[in-house]
Biotite code that builds the C-alpha atoms (Angstrom):
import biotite.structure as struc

atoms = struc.array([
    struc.Atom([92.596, 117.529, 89.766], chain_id="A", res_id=1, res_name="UNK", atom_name="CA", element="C"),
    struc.Atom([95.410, 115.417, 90.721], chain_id="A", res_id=2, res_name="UNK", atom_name="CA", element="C"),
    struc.Atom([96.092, 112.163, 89.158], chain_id="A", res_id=3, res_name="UNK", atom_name="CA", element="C"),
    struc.Atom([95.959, 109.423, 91.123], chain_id="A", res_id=4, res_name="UNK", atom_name="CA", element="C"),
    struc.Atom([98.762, 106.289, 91.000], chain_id="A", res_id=5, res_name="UNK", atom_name="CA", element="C"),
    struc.Atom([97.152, 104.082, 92.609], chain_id="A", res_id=6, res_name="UNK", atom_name="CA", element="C"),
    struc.Atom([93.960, 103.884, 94.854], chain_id="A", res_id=7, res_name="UNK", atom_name="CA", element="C"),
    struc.Atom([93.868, 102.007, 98.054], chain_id="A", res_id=8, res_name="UNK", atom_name="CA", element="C"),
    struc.Atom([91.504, 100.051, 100.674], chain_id="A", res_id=9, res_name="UNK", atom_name="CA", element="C"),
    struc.Atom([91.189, 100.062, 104.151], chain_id="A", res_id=10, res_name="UNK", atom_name="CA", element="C"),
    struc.Atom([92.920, 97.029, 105.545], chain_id="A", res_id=11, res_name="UNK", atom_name="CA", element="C"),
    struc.Atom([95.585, 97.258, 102.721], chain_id="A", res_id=12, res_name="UNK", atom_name="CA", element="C"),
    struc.Atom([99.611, 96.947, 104.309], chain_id="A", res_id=13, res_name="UNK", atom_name="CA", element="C"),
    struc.Atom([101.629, 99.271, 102.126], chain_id="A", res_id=14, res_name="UNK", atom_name="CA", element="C"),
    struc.Atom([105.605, 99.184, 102.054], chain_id="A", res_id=15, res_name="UNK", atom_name="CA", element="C"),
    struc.Atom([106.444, 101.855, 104.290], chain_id="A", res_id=16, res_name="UNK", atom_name="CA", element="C"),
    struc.Atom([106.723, 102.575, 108.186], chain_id="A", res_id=17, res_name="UNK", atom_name="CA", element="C"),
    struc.Atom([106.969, 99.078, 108.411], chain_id="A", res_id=18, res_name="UNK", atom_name="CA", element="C"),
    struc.Atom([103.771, 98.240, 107.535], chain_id="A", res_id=19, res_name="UNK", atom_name="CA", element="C"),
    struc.Atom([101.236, 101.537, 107.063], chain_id="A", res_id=20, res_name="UNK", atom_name="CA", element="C"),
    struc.Atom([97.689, 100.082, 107.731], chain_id="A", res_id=21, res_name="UNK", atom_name="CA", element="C"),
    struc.Atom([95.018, 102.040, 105.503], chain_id="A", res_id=22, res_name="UNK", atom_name="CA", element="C"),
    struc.Atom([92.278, 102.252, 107.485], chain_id="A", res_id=23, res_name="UNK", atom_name="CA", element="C"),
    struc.Atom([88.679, 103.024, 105.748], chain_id="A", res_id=24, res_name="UNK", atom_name="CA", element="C"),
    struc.Atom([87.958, 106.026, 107.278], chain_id="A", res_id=25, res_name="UNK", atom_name="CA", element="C"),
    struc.Atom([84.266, 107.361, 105.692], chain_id="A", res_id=26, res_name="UNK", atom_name="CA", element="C"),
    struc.Atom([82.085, 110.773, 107.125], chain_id="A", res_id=27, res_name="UNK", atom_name="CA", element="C"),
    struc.Atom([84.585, 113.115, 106.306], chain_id="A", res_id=28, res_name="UNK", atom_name="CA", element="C"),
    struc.Atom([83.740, 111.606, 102.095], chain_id="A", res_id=29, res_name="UNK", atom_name="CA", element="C"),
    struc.Atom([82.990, 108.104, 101.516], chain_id="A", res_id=30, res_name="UNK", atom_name="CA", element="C"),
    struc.Atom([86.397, 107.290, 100.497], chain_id="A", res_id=31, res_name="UNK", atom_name="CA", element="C"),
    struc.Atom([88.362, 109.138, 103.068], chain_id="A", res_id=32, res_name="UNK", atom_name="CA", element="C"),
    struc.Atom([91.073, 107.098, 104.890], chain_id="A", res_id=33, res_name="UNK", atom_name="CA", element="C"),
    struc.Atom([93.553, 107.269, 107.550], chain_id="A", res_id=34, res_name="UNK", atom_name="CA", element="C"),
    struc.Atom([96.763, 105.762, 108.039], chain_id="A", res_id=35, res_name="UNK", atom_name="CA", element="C"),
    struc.Atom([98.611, 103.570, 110.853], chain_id="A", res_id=36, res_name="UNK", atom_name="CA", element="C"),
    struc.Atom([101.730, 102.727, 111.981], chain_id="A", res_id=37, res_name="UNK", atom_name="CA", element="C"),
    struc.Atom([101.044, 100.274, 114.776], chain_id="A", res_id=38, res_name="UNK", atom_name="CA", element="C"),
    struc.Atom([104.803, 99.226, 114.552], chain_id="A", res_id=39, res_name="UNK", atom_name="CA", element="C"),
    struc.Atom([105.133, 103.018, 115.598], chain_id="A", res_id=40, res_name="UNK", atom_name="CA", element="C"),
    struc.Atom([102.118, 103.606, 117.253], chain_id="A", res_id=41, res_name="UNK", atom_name="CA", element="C"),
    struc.Atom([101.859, 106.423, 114.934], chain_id="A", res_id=42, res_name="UNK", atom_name="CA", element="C"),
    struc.Atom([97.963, 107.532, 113.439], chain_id="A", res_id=43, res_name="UNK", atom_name="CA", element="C"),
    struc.Atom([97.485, 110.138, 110.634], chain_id="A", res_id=44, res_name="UNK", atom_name="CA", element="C"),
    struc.Atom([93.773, 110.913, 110.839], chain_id="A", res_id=45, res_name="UNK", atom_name="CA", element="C"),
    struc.Atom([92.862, 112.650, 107.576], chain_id="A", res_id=46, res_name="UNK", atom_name="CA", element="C"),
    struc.Atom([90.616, 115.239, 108.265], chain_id="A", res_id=47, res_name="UNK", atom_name="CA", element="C"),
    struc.Atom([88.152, 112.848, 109.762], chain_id="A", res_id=48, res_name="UNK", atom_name="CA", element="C"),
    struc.Atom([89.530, 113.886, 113.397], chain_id="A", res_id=49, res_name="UNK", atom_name="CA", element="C"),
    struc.Atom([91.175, 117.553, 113.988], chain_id="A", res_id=50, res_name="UNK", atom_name="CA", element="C"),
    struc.Atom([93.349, 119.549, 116.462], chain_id="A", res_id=51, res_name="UNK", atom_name="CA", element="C"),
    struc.Atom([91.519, 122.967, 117.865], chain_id="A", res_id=52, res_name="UNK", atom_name="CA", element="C"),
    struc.Atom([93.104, 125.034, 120.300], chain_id="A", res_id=53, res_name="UNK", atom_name="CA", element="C"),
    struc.Atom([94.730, 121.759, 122.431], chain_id="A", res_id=54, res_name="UNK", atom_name="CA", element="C"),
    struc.Atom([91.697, 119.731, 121.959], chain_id="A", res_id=55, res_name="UNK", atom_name="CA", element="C"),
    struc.Atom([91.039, 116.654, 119.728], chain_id="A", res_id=56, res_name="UNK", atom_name="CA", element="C"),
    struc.Atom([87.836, 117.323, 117.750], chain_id="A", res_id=57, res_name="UNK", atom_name="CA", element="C"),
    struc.Atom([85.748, 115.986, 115.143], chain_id="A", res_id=58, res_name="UNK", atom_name="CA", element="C"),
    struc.Atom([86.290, 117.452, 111.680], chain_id="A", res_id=59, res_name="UNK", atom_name="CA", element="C"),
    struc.Atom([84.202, 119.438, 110.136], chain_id="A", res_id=60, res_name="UNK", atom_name="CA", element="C"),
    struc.Atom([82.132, 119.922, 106.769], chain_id="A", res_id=61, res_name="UNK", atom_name="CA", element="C"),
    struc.Atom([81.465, 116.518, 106.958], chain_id="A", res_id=62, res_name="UNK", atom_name="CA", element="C"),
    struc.Atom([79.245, 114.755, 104.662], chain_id="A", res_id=63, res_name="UNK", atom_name="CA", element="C"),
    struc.Atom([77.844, 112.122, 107.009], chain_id="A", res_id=64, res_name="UNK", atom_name="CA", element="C"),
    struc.Atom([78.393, 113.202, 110.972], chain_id="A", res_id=65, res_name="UNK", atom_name="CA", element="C"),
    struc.Atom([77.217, 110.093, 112.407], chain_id="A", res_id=66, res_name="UNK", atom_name="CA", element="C"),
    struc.Atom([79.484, 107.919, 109.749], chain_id="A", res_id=67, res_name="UNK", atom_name="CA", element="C"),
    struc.Atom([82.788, 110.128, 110.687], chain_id="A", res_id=68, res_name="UNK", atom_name="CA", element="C"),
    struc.Atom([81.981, 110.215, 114.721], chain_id="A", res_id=69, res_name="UNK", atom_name="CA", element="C"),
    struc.Atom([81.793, 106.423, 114.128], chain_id="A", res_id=70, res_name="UNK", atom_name="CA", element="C"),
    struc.Atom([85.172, 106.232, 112.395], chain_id="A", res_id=71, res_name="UNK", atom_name="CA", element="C"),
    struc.Atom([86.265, 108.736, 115.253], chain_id="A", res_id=72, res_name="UNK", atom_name="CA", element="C"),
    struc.Atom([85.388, 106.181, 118.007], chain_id="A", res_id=73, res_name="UNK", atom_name="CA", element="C"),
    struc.Atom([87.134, 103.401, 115.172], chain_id="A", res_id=74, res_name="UNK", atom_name="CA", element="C"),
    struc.Atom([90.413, 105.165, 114.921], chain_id="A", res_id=75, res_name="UNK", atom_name="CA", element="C"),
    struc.Atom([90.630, 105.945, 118.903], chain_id="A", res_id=76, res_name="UNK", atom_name="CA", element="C"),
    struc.Atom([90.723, 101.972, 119.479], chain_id="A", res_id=77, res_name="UNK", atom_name="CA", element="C"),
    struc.Atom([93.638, 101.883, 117.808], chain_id="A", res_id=78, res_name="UNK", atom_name="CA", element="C"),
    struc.Atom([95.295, 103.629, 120.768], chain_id="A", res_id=79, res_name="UNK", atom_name="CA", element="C"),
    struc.Atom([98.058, 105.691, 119.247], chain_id="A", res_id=80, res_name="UNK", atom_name="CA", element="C"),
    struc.Atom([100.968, 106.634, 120.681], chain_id="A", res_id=81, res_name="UNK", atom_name="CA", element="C"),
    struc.Atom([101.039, 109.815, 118.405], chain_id="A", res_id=82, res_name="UNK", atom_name="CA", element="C"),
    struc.Atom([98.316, 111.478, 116.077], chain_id="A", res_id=83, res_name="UNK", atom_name="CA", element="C"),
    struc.Atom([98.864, 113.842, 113.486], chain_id="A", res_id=84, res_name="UNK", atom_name="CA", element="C"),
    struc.Atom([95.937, 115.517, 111.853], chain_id="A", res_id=85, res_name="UNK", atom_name="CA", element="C"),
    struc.Atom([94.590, 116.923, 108.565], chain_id="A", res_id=86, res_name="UNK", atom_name="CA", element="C"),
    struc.Atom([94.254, 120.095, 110.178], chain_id="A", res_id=87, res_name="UNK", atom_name="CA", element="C"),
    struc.Atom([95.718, 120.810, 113.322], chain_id="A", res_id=88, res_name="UNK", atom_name="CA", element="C"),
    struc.Atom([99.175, 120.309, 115.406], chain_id="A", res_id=89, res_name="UNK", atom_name="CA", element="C"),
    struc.Atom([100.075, 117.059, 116.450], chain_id="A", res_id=90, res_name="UNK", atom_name="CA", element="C"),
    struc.Atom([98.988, 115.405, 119.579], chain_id="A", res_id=91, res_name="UNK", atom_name="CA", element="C"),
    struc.Atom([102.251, 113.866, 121.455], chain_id="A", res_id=92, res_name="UNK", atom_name="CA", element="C"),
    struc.Atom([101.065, 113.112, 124.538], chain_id="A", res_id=93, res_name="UNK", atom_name="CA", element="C"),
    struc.Atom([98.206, 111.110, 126.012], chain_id="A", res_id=94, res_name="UNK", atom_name="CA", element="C"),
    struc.Atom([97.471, 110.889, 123.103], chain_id="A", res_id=95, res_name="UNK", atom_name="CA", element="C"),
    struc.Atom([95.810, 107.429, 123.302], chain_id="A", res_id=96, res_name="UNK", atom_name="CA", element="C"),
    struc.Atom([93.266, 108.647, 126.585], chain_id="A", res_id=97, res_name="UNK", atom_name="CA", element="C"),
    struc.Atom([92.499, 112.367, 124.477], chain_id="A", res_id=98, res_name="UNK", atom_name="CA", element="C"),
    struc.Atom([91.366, 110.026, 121.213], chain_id="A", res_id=99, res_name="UNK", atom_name="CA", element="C"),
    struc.Atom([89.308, 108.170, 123.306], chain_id="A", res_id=100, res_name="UNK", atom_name="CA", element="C"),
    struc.Atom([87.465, 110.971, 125.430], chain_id="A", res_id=101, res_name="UNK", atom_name="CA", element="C"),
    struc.Atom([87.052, 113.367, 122.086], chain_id="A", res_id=102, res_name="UNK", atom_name="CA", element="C"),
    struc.Atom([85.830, 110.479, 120.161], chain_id="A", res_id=103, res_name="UNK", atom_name="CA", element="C"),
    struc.Atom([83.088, 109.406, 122.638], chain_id="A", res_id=104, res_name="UNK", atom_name="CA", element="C"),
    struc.Atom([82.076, 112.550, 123.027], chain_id="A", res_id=105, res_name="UNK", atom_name="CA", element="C"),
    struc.Atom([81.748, 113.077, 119.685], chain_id="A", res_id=106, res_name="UNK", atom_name="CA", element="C"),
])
């Protein structure tokens, strides 16, 4: 186990990136989160959301499917610039528009 500092909640502004967003982020575990940077237009998606083989997925071994494709289509509004993933590379690029598709086809 890993001790834990401090625990968080989504809509919580923490003192880094110029204002990281914690964004409640269940489906993956009830507490999962993610993290924004809409200063940066930077997203780290936990492993809610994942990268396979160039495409955006939903993550899996989730414990509720419908909660985390919900939090999928929650963290694609955000429209980020860049995404960076529990488990995959980075997307870059379109990244906003490949969110968006994955996540309502999720």
């Amino acid at each position: 186990p890993t001790r834990v500092d401090r625990e968080v909640t989504g809509g919580e502004v923490l003192p880094f990136g110029n204002g990281a967003r914690v964004v409640h982020a269940p489906g993956h575990t009830a507490g999962s989160i993610a993290l924004h940077l809409p200063r940066h237009g930077v997203l780290f998606t936990g492993d809610t959301v994942a990268s396979a083989e160039r495409r955006v997925v939903l993550g899996v071994f989730n414990v509720d499917r419908a909660g985390a494709a919900t939090t999928f289509r929650r963290l694609a509004a955000l429209s980020p610039r860049t995404v960076c993933f529990g488990h995959g590379d980075p997307l870059t690029e379109n990244a906003a528009a490949a969110m968006d598709t994955a996540a309502n086809g999720a």
